[in-house]
C-alpha positions in Angstrom: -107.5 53.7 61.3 -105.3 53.0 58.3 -103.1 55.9 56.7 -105.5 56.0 53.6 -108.5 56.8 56.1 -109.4 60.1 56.5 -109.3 61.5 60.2 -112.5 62.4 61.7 -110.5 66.1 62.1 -110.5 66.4 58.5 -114.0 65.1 57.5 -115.4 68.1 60.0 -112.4 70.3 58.0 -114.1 69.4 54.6 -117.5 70.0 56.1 -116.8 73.8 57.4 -115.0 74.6 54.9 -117.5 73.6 52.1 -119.0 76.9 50.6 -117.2 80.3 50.1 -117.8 82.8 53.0 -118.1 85.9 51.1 -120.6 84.0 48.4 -123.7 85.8 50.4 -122.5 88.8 50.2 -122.6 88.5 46.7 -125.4 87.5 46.4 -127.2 90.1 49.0 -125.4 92.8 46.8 -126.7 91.7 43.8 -130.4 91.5 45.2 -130.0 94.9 47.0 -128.7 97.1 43.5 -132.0 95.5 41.8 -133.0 99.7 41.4 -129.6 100.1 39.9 -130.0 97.5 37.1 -126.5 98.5 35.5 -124.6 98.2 39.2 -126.4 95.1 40.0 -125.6 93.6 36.4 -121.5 94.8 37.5 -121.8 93.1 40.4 -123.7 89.5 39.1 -120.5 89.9 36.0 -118.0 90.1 39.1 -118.9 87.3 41.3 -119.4 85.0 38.2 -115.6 86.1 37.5 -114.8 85.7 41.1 -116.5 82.1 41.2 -114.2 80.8 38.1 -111.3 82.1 39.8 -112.1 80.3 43.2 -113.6 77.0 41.2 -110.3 77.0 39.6 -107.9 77.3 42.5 -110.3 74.7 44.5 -109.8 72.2 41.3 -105.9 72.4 41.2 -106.4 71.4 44.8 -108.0 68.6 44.7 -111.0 69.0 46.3 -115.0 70.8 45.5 -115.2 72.7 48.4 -117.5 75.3 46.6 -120.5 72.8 46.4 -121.3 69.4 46.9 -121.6 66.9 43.5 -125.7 66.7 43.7 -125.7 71.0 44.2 -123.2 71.2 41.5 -125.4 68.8 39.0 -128.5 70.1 39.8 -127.7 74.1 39.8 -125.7 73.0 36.1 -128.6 71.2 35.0 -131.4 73.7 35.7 -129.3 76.3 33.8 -129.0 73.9 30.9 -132.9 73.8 31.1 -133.0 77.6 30.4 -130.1 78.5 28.3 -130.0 75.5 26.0 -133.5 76.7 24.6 -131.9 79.8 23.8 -129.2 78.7 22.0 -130.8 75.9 19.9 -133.7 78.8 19.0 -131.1 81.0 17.3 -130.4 78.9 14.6 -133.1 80.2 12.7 -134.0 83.0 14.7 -136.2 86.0 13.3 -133.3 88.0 14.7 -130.5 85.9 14.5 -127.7 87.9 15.1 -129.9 89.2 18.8 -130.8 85.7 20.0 -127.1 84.7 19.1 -125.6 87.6 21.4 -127.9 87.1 24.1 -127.1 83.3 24.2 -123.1 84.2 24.5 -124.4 86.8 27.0 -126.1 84.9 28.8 -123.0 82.0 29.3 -122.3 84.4 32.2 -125.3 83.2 34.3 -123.4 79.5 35.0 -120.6 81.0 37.6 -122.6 83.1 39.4 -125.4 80.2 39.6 -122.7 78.1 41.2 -122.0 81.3 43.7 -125.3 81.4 44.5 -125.8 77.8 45.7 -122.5 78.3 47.5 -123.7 81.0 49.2 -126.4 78.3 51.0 -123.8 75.6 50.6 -123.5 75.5 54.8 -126.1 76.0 57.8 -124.3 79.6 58.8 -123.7 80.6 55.0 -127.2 79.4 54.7 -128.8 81.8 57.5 -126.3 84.6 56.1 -128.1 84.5 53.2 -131.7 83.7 54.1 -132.2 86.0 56.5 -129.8 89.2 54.5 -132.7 88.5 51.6 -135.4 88.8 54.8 -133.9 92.1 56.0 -133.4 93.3 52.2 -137.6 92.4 51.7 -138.1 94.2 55.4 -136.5 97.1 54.3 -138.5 97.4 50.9 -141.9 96.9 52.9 -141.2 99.5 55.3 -139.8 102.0 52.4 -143.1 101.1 50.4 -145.6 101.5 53.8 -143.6 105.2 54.1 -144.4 105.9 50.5 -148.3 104.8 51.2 -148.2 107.4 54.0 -146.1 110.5 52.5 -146.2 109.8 48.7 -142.5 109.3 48.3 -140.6 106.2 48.1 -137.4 107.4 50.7 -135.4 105.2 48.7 -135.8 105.8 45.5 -135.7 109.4 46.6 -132.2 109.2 48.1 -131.2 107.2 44.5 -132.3 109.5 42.5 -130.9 112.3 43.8 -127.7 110.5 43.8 -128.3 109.8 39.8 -129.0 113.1 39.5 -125.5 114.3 41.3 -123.9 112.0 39.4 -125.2 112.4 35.8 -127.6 115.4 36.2 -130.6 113.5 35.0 -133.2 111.8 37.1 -133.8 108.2 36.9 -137.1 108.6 35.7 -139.1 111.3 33.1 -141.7 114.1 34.1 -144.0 112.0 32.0 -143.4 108.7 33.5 -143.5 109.9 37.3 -146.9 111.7 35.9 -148.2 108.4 34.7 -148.1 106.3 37.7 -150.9 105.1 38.7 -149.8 102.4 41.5 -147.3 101.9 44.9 -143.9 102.1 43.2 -141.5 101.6 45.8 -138.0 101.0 45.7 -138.0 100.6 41.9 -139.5 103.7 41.4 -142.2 105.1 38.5 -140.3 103.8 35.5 -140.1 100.3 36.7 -143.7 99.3 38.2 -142.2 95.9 38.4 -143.0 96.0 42.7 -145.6 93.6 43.4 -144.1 90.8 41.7 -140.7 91.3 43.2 -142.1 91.7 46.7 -144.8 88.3 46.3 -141.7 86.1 44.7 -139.4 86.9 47.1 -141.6 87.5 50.2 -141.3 83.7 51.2 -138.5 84.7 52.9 -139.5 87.4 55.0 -142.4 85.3 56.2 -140.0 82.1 56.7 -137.7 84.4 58.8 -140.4 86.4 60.7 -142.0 83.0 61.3 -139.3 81.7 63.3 -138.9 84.6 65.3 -142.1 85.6 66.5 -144.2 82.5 65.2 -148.3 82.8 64.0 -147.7 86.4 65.0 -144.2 87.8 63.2 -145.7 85.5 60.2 -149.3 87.7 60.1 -147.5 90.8 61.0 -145.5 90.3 58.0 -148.2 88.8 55.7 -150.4 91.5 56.2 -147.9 93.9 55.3 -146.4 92.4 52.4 -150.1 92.0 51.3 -150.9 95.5 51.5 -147.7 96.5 49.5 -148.5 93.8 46.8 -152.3 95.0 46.5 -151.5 99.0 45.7 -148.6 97.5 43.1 -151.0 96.9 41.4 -150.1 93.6 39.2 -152.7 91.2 39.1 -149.8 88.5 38.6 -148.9 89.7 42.1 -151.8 89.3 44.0 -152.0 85.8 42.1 -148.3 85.3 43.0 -148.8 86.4 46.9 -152.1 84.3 47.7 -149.9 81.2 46.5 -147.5 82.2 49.2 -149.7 82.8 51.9 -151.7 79.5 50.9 -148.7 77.5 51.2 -146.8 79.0 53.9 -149.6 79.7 55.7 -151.5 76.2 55.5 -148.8 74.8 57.8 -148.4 77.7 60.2 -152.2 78.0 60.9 -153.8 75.2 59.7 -156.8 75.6 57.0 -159.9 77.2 59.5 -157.4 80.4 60.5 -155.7 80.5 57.0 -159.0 81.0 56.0 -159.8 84.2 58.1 -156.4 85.8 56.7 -157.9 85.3 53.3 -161.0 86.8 54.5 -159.2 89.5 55.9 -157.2 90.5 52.9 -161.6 90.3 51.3 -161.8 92.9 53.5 -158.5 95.3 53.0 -159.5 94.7 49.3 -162.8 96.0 49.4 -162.1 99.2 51.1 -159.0 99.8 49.0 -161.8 99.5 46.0 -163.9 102.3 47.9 -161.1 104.7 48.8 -158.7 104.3 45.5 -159.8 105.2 42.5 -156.9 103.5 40.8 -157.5 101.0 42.7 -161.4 100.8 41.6 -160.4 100.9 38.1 -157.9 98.3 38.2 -160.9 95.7 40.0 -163.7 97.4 37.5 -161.3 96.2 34.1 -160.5 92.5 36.1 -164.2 92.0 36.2 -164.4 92.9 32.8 -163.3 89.4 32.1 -166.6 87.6 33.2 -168.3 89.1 30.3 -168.6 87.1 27.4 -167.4 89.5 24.9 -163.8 89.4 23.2 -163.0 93.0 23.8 -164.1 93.0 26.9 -161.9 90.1 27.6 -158.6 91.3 26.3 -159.6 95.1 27.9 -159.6 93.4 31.4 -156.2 91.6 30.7 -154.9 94.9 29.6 -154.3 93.6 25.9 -153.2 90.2 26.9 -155.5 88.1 24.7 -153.9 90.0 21.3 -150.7 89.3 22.7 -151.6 85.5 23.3 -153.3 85.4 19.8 -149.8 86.6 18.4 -147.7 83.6 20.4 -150.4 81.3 19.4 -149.5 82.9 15.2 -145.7 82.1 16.1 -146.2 78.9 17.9 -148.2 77.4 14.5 -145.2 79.1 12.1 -142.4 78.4 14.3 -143.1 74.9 16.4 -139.6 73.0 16.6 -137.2 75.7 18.2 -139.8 79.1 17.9 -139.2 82.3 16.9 -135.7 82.8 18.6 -135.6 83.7 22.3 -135.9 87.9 22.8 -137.5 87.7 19.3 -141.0 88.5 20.3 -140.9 92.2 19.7 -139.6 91.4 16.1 -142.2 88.5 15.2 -145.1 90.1 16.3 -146.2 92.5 13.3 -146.3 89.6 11.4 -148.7 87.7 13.7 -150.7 90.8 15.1 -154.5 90.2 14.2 -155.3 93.9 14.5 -152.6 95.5 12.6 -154.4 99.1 12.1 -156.2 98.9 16.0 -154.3 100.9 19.1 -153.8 98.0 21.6 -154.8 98.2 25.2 -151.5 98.5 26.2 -150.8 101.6 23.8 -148.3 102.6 21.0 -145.5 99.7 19.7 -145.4 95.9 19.7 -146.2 93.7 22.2 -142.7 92.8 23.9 -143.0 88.9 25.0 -145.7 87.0 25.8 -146.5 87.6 29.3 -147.0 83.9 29.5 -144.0 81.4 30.8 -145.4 78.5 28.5 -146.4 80.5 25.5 -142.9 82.4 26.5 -141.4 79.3 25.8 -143.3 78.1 23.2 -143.0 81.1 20.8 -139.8 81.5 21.3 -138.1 78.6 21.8 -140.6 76.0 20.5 -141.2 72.2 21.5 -137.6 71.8 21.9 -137.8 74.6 24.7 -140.4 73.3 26.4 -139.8 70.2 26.7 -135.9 71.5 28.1 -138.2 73.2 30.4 -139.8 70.4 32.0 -137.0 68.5 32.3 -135.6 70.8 34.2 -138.9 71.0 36.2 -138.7 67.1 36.9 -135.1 67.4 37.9 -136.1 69.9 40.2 -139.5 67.9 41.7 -136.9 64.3 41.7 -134.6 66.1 44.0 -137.3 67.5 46.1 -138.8 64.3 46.4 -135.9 61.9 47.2 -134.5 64.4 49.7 -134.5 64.0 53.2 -137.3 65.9 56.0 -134.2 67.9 57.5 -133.1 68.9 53.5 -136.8 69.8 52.6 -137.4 72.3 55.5 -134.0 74.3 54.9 -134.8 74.7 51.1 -138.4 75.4 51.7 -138.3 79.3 51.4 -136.4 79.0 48.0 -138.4 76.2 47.1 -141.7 78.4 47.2 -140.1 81.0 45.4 -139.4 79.4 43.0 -142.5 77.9 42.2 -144.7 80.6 43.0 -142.5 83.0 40.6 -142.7 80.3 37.5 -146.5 79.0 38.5 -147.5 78.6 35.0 -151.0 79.6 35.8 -150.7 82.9 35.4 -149.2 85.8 33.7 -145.3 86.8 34.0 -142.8 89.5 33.0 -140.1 87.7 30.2 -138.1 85.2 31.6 -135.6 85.6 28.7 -135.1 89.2 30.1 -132.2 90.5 32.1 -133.9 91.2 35.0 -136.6 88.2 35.6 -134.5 85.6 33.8 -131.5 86.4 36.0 -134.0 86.2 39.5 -135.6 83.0 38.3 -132.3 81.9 37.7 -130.8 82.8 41.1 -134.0 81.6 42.8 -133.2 78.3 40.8 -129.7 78.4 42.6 -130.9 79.4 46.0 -133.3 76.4 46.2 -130.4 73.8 44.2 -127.9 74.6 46.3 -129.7 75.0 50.5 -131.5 71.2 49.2 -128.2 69.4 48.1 -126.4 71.2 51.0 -123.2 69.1 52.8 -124.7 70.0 56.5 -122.6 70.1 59.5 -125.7 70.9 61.3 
């Protein structure tokens, strides 16, 4: 072994130190402060600043011990996918100044991307990780079962009483608290966003409680999740979930007793039709949609097909780079078919498109789509080319990923704080466990 050969000592050096040890924590900070948008948004600012600092000390010492090349390219490239879009649509933007802003903004995304793949960078970082967002999704399961059984989310309880000690006002009005009509959870009343959290990121619950107690931690869990996912409410949820069970489940069970978990879920939805009345109402407007007439259609998607007929308007006006990314709210009086008709969804204009390709399209145009499914093929090549051992460690944030951006179906804004910055770090999460330097 010549001088200029490195030792077999430092090879297994580079290989446990690769990653960042407090990279998880980050990460599991981030996801756990998701009630507490503003403290969450602190914390994602922080570790982005935190990653530049350690990237940059790392650099001036020769060495990438953060990520490997292929998890550094690919987490880059799938943000390029999503923010270049952005930028390129504010040229022209209806709101220029907005879309401009929210491009500079959103710069801050790249860092804590690059955190977030480091934080799966090695097997024990990796299980950190994996299993933290497992015990975070256990904990929001059980909190939302106690809220089916008393009526009160205990943890949105104990937050709002400390907003409320803090600032003196509640998180969330009289009239919004009266209004609910579906499980809340964690995220409380004013932020009925709980089904499609708990189906994107419930891949990793089953994974986890798969491995522990095999076919029956994997049921135990599914059929809880599933219960949570079903009194949310969203129909994008349920659509969401039964993607996740259909995949996770198809290579747990095989297709005969997959097929009785689908007929038991049948069976939980019928009698929650017969015992909610919510419930009922919410099945009673999705049938709505077999009827042939328009109204009835856009009454069962709760105004969605006026709100697709307006991306369709912005899509034709604006086709190269759309209408400028955030710029839906703005656009849409111009494009509304029924100016002097209350929509479905009540007062104001629709807010984005509830759509991820008419997202795109509307608002970023051809150009943004077709950034879009470029970073789609990146992220298919890698999956591809990668290696059984690879595949099987990235496969929880590989189906949570997909399931969250299935394009079949509707979705909250991807251009928005709060979904664009979980797609995002599901992006990371799968980039960086796939391309992983494992020492294991």
């Amino acid at each position: 072994m010549t001088a200029d050969t490195p030792s077999l000592t430092d090879t297994q050096e580079q290989r446990r130190t690769h990653g960042w040890r407090w990279a998880p924590a980050w990460v599991l900070t981030f996801v756990a402060l998701w009630p507490a948008p503003g403290y969450a948004e602190a914390v994602m600012v922080l570790g982005a600043l935190a990653a530049i600092v350690r990237l940059l000390l790392d650099r001036f010492r020769g060495g990438t011990r953060l990520l490997s090349g292929a998890a550094w390219a690919l987490t880059s490239a799938l943000f390029a996918a999503y923010w270049l879009p952005q930028a390129i649509s504010a040229v022209d933007a209806v709101d220029a100044g907005r879309a401009l802003r929210e491009a500079a903004v959103d710069l801050r995304y790249l860092p804590f991307l690059w955190l977030v793949a480091a934080s799966v960078a090695n097997a024990q970082a990796r299980r950190v990780t994996f299993n933290g967002l497992a015990v975070i999704v256990g904990i929001w399961t059980l909190d939302a079962l106690a809220q089916v059984v008393s009526g009160t989310s205990p943890l949105f309880w104990g937050l709002d009483q400390l907003k409320q000690l803090i600032s003196g006002r509640p998180m969330c009005t009289v009239e919004e608290v009266a209004a609910v009509d579906r499980l809340s959870g964690f995220l409380g009343p004013c932020n009925l966003k709980l089904g499609l959290v708990m189906a994107s990121l419930s891949p990793f619950l089953l994974f986890a409680a798969a491995r522990r107690l095999d076919t029956l931690g994997w049921c135990l869990a599914a059929g809880a999740i599933g219960l949570i996912v079903l009194l949310a409410g969203a129909r994008a949820g349920w659509i969401t979930y039964a993607l996740v069970l259909l995949a996770s489940g198809w290579r747990l069970l095989g297709p005969r007793r997959l097929l009785g978990v689908f007929a038991a879920g049948g069976l939980v939805l019928g009698l929650l039709a017969v015992s909610s009345v919510q419930f009922r109402d919410r099945i009673v407007r999705t049938t709505q949609a077999l009827t042939a007439d328009e109204a009835g259609v856009d009454t069962a998607l709760s105004g969605r097909a006026q709100i697709w007929s307006a991306a369709a308007c912005m899509i034709a006006t604006h086709p190269v780079n759309g209408v400028g990314a955030r710029g839906f709210r703005e656009a849409y009086p111009a494009c509304d078919a029924n100016p002097g008709e209350r929509p479905a969804w009540g007062e104001g204009p629709a807010l984005h498109a509830h759509q991820l390709v008419l997202e795109v399209l509307s608002e970023t145009g051809a150009i943004g789509l077709l950034l879009w499914l470029a970073g789609a093929a990146l992220a298919w090549r890698a999956w591809r080319y990668a290696t059984p051992q690879a595949k099987e460690r990235a496969r929880p944030a590989m189906l949570a990923l997909a399931v969250t951006v299935f394009p079949f179906n509707t979705h909250l804004a991807f251009y928005s704080t709060f979904w664009g910055g979980l797609t995002l770090m599901l992006a990371a999460l799968y980039a960086g466990s796939l391309l992983a330097r494992d020492d294991d």
